[in-house]
N, CA, C and O atoms as a DFTB+ gen file, in Angstrom:
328 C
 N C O
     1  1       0.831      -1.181       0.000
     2  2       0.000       0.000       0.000
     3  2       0.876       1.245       0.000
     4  3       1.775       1.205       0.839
     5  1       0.812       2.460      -0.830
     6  2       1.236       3.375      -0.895
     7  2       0.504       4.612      -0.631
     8  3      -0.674       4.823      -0.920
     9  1       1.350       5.441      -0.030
    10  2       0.576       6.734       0.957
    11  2       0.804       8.011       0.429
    12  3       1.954       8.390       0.208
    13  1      -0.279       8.788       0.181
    14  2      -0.021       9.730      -0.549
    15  2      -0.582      11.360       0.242
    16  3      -1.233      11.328       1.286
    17  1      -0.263      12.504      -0.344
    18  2      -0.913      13.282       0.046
    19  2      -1.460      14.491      -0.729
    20  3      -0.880      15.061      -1.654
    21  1      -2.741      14.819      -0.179
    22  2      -4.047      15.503      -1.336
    23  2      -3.068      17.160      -1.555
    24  3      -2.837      18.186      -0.915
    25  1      -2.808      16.658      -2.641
    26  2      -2.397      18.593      -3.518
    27  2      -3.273      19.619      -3.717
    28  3      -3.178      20.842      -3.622
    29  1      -4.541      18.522      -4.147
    30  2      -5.198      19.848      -4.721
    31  2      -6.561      19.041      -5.215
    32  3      -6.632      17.846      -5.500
    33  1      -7.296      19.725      -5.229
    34  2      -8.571      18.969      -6.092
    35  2      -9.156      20.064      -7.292
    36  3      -9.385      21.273      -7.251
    37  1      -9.224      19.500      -7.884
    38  2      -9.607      20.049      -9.190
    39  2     -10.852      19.948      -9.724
    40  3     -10.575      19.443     -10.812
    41  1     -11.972      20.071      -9.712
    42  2     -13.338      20.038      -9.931
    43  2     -13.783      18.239      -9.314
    44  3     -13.668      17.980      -8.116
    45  1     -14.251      17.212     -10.281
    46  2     -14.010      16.252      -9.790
    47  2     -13.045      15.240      -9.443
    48  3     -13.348      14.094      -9.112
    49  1     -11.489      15.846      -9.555
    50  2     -10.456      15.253      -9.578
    51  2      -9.574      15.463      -7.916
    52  3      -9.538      16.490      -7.239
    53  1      -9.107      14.475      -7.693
    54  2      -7.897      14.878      -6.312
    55  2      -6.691      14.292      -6.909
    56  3      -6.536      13.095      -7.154
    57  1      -5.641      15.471      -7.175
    58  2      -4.452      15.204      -7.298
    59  2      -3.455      15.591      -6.194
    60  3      -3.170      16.622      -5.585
    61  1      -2.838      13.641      -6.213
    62  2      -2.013      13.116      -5.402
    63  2      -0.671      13.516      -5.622
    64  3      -0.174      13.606      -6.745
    65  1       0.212      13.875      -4.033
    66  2       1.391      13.667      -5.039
    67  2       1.538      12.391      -3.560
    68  3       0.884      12.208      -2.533
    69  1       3.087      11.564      -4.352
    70  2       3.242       9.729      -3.135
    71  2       3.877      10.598      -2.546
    72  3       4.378      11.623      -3.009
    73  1       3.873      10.138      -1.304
    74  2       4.470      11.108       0.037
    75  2       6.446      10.191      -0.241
    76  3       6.712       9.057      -0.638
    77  1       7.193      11.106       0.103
    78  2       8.214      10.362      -0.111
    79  2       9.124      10.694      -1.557
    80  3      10.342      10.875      -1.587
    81  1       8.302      10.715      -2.589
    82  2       8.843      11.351      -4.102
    83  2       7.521      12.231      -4.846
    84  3       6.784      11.848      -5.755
    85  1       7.518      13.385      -4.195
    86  2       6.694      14.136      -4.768
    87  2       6.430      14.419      -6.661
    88  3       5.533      14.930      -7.330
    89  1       7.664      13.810      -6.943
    90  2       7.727      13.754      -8.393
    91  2       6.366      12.956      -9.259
    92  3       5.857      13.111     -10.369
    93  1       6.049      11.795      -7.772
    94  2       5.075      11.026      -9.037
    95  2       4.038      11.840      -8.802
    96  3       4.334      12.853      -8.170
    97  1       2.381      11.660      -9.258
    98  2       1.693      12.488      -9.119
    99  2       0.714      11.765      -9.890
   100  3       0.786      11.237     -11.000
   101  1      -0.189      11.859      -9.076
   102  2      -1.749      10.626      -9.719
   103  2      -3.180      11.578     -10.174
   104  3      -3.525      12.279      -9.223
   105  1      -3.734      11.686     -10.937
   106  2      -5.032      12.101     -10.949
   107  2      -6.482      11.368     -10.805
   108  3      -7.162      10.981     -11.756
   109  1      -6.830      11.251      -9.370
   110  2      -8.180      10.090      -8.814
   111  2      -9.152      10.862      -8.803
   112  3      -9.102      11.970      -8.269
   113  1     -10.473      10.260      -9.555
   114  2     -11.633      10.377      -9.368
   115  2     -12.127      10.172      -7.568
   116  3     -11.969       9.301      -6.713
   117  1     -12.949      11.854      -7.662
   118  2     -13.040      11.948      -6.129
   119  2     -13.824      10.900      -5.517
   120  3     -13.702      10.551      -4.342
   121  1     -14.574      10.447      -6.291
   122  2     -16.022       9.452      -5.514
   123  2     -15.110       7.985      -5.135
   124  3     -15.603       7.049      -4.505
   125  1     -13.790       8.009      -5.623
   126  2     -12.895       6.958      -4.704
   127  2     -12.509       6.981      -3.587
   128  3     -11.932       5.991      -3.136
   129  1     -12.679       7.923      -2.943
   130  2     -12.099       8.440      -1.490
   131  2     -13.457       8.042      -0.252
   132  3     -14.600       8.437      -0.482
   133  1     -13.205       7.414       0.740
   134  2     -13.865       7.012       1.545
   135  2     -14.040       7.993       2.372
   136  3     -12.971       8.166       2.957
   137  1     -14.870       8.769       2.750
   138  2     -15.347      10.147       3.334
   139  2     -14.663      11.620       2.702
   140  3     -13.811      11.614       1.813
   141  1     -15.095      12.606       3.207
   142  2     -14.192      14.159       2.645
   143  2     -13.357      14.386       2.598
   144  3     -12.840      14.698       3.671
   145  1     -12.507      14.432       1.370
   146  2     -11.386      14.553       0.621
   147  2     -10.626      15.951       1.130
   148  3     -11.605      16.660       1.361
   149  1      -9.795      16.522       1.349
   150  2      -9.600      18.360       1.636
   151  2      -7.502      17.918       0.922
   152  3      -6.601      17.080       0.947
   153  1      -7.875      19.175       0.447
   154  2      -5.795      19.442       0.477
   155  2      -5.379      19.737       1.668
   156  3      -5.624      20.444       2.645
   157  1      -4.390      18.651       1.099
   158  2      -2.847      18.478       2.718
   159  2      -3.589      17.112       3.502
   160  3      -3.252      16.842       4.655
   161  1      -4.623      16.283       2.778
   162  2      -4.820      15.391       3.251
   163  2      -3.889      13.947       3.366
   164  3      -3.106      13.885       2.417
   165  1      -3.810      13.051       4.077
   166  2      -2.795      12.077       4.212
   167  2      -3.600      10.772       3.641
   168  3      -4.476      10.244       4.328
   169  1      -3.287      10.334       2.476
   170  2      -3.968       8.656       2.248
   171  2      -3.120       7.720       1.247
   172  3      -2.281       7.764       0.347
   173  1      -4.163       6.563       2.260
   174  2      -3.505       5.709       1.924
   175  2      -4.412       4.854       0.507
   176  3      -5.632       4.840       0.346
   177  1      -3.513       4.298      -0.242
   178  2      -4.082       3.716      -1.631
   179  2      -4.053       2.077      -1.183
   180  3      -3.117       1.378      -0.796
   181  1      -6.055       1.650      -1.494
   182  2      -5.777       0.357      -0.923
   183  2      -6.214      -0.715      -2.267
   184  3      -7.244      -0.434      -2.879
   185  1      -5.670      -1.534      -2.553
   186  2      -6.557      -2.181      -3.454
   187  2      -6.838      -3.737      -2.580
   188  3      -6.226      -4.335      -1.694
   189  1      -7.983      -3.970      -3.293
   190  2      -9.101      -4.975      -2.857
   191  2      -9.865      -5.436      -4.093
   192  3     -10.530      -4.733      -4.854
   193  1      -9.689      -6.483      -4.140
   194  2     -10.658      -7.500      -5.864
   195  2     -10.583      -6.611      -7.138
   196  3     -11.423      -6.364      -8.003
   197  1      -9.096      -6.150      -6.937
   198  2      -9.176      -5.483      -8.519
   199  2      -9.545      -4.036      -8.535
   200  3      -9.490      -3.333      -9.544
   201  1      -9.865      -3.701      -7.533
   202  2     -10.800      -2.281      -7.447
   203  2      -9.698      -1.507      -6.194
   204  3      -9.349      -1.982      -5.113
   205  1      -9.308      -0.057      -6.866
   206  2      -8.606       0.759      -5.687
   207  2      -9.106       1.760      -5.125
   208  3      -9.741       2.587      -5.779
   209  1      -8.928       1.865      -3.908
   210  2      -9.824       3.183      -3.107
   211  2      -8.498       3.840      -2.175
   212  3      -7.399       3.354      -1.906
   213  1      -8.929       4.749      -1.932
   214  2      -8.244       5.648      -1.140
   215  2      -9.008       5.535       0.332
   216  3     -10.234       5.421       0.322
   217  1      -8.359       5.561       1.480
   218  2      -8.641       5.959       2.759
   219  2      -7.941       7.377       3.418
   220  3      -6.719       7.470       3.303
   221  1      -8.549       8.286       3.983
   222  2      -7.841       9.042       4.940
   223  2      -7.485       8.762       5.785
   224  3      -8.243       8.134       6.525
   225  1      -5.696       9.126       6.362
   226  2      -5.357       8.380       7.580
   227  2      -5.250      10.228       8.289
   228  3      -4.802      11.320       7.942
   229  1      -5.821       9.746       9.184
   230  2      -6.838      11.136      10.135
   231  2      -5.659      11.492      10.757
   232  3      -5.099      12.497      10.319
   233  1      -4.951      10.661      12.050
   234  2      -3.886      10.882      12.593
   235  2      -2.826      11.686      11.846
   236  3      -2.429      12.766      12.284
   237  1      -2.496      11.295      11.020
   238  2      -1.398      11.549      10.323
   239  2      -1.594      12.725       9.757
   240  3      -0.749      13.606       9.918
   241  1      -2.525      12.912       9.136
   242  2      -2.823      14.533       8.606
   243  2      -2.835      15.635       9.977
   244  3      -2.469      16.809       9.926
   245  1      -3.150      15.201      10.711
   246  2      -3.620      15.942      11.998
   247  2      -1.643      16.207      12.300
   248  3      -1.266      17.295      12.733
   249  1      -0.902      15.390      12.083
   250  2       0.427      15.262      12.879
   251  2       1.254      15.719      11.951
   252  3       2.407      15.957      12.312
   253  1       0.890      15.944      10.597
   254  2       1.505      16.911       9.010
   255  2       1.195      18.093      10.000
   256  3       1.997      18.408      10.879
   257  1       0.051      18.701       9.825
   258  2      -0.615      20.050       9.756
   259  2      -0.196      20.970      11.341
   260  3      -0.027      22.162      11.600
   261  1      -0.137      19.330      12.382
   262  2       0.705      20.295      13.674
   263  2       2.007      20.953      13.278
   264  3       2.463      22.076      13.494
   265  1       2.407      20.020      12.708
   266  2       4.452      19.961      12.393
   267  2       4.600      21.074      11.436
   268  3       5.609      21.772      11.536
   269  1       3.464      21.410      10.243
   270  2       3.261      22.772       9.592
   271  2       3.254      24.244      10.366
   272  3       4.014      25.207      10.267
   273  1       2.109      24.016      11.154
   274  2       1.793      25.330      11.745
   275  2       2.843      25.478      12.798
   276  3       3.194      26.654      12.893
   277  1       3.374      24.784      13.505
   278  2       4.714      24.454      14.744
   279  2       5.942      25.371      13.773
   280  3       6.296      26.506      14.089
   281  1       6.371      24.773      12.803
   282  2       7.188      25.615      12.012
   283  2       7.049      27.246      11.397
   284  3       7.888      28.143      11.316
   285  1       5.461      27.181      10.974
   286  2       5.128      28.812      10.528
   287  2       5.332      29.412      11.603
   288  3       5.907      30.500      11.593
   289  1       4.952      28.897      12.628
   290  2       4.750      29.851      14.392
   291  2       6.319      30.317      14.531
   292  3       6.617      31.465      14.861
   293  1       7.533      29.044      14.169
   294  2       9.040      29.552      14.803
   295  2       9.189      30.209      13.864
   296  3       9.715      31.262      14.226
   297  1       8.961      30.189      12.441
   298  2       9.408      31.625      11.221
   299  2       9.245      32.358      11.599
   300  3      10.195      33.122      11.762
   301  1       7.764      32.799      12.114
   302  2       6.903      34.164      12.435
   303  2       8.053      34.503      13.441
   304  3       8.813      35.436      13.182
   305  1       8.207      33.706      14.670
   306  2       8.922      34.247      15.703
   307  2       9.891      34.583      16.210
   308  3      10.073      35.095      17.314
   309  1      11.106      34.099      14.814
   310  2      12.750      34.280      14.657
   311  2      12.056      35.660      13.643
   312  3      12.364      36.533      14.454
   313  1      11.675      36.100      13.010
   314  2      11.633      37.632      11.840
   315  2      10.740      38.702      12.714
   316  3      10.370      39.782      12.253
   317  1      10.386      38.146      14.325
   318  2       9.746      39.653      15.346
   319  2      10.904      39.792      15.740
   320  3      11.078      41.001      15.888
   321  1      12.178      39.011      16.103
   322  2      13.227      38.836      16.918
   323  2      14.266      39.863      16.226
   324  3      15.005      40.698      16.746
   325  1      14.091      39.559      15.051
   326  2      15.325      40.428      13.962
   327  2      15.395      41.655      14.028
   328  3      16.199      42.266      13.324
């Protein structure tokens, strides 16, 4: 299983880039995604009888988006310092 994360959605499209080599980059039909899709989301690609779906792994986006805003907060707070 390979884990990816939501770039962007594009009308009915969510483009992936694989977490790890942002180079690859997938274009999935949204109605594959098992609940609400959002950018900067964390998922995982599962296949089952031939058929692939996406899951959101909740934790993990939640533990991206701390480690994001944790970093904007020390930028902001080393350029009041200057």
């Amino acid at each position: 299983m390979s884990t990816f994360i939501v770039d962007r959605i594009e009308g009915d499209l969510v483009v992936l880039l694989k977490q790890g080599d942002e180079s690859i980059q997938k274009d999935v039909p949204i109605d594959v995604f098992q609940g609400m899709v959002k950018d900067g989301d964390v998922v995982e690609e599962i296949h089952i009888d031939g058929k692939t779906s996406y899951t959101i792994l909740g934790s993990e986006t939640a533990r991206r988006r701390q480690r994001a805003e944790d970093l904007l907060e020390k930028i902001k707070n080393k350029n009041n310092f200057e």
